[in-house]
N, C-alpha and C positions, 0 to 999 in steps of 0.2 A: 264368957260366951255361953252362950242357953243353947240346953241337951236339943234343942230343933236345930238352932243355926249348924251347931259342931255334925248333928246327924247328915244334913244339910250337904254340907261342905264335904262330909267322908263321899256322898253318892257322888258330887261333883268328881272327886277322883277318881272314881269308879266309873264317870262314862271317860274321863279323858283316855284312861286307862283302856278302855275297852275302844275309844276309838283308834290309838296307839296299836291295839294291836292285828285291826282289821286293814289298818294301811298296811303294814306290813308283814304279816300273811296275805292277803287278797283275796278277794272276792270269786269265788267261779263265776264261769262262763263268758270274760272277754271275750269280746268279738274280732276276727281281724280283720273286716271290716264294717264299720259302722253301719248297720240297715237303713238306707233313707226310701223315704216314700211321702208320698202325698196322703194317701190312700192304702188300709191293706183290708183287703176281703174279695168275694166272687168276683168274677168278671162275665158282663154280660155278652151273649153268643160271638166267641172267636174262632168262627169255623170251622168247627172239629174239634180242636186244639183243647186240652186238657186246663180248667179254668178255675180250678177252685183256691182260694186264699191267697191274690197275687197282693204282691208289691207294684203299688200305679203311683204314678208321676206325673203330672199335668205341665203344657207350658204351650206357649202363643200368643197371642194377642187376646185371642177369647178363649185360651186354655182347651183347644178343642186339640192339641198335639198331642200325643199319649204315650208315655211308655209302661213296662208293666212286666214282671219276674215271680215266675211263680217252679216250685218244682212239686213232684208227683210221682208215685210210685209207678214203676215201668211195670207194664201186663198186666201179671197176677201176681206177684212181689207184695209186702209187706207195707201197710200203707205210711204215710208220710204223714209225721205232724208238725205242728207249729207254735209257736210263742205266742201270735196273735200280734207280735211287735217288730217281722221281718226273719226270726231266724226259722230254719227246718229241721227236724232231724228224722233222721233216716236210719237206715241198718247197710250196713257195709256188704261186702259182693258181688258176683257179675249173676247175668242169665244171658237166654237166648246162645248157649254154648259158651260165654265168655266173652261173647262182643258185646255185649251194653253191660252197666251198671243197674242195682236194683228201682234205680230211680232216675227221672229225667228232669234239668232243667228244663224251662219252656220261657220263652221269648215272644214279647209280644210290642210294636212299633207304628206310631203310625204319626207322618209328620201333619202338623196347624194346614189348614184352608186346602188350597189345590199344591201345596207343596208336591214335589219332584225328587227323585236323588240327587239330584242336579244340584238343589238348595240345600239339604238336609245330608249328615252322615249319621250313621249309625252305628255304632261302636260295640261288641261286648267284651268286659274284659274278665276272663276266666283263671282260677288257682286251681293247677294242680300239686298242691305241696298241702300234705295235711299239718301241717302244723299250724298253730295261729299266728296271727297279728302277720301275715305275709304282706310285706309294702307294697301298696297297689303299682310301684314300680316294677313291681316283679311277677305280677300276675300277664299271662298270653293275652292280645287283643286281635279278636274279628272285625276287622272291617265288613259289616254285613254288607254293606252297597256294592261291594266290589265281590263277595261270593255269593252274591244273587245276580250278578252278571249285569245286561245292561239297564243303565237308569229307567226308570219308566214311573206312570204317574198311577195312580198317588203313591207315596214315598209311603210304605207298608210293609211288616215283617213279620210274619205270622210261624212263629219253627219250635222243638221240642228237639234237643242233646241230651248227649248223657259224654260223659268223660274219658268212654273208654273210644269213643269215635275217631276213626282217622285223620283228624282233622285241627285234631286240638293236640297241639304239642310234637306231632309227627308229620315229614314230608310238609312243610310249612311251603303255603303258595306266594310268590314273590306279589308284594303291594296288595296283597289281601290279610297274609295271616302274621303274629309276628310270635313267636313260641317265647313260653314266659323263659325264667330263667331256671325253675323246676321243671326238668323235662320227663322223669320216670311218673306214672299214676299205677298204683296199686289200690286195685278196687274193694279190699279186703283192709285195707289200712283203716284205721280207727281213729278221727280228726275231723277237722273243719275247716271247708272251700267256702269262695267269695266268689260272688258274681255280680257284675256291676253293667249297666246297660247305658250309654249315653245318648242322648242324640246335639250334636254340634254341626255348624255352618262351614263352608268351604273352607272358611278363614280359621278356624280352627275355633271359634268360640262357642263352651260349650253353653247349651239351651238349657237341657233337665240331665238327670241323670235317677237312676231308681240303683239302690245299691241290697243283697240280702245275702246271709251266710246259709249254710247248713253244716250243719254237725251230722256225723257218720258216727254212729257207735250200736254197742248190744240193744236189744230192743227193752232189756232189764236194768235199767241203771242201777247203779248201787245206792243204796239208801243210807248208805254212813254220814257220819255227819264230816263237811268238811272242817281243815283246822282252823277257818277262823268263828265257825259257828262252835264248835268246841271252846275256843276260846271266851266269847263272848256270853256260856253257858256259865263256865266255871267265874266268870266276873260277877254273873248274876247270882251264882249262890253265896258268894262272899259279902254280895250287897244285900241280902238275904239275913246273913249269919248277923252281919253290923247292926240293922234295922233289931234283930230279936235281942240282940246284948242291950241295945238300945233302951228297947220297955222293958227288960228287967231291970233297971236301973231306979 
């Protein structure tokens, strides 16, 4: 065997090796749930409504239906960024005395042609449990149609929450709200919520859905390296070390 093939073959081991070990340390930043969107950037004038870097969704026949999740720092709170790929992150805490969170989701709905509520539901489904990968099984669901009161046309949903609101998890309203199975929210807790927005037909089928996380933590993250990029460092200097024994040879 020739000193290339043999060098060859050692770096072969050296990535399986290094793939071996990134399966099993893992990767940061799973998400618990997966961002979907059509679309992630500004949204053109939503009445007020706070619009920069949404997650949009399109669906209809001529795709004029809309949905669309964006969140945002509440008042003068610390601002909110983003992946650019669906996730947020934020800085943990309340204001306004301890009734809101430093940041608000914002909701944004609007059904195809002269759709109605009548035609259209609209769904958000909210985590309060910072921990990840929570089963969308177990996230709270708003029925917006039914707490925006009666149908009317066009089937529109234009609103901004934050987690610490009455309404999510607490005093749940019969065939409007359905409280997840995590029912305490601590606004100070350091994790990552899912928000997911559908819009589905009477019948239950759903149209589109827009799904994004955010992550709550220090506004400094820590620069260490995680264990499997450590790992994946010290494979490289081994691959390193092989290659220089290599041409001294």
């Amino acid at each position: 065997m020739s000193r290339c093939s043999s060098f060859m073959g050692k770096l072969g081991a050296i990535a399986s090796v290094a793939a071996v070990a990134v399966s099993l340390v893992g990767l940061p930043g799973t998400a618990s749930a997966t961002p979907t969107f059509d679309v992630f950037g500004p949204l053109p004038g939503t009445l007020g409504r706070p619009n920069e870097q949404a997650a949009q969704s399109l669906f209809g026949q001529f795709f004029d239906g809309f949905l669309g999740l964006s969140v945002t720092a509440r008042a003068s709170n610390p601002a909110v960024s983003d992946d650019g790929a669906g996730t947020y992150f934020a800085e943990p805490g309340s204001s306004n005395g301890g009734q809101s969170t430093t940041w608000d989701f914002n909701v944004y709905a609007a059904g195809p042609g002269n759709a109605t509520f009548a035609d259209i539901i609209f769904e958000l489904r909210y985590d309060l449990d910072p921990g990840r990968d929570t089963p969308e099984s177990q996230l709270g669901t708003v029925n917006l149609n039914g707490a925006l009161g009666t149908p009317r046309a066009p089937a529109q949903v234009i609103a901004s929450f934050n987690l610490l609101d009455n309404v999510f998890g607490f005093g749940a309203i019969p065939g409007v709200i359905t409280p997840p199975t995590f029912r305490d929210f601590d606004a100070d807790a350091l994790g990552e919520y899912s928000f997911i927005l559908t819009a589905s037909t009477p019948s239950n089928n759903e149209l589109a859905r827009v799904a994004i996380d955010v992550n709550v933590g220090p506004p400094e993250p820590t620069t260490l390296p995680e264990p499997a990029t450590l790992a994946l460092f010290g494979l490289g200097l081994a691959g390193l070390a092989i290659a220089r024994r290599q041409r001294r040879r």
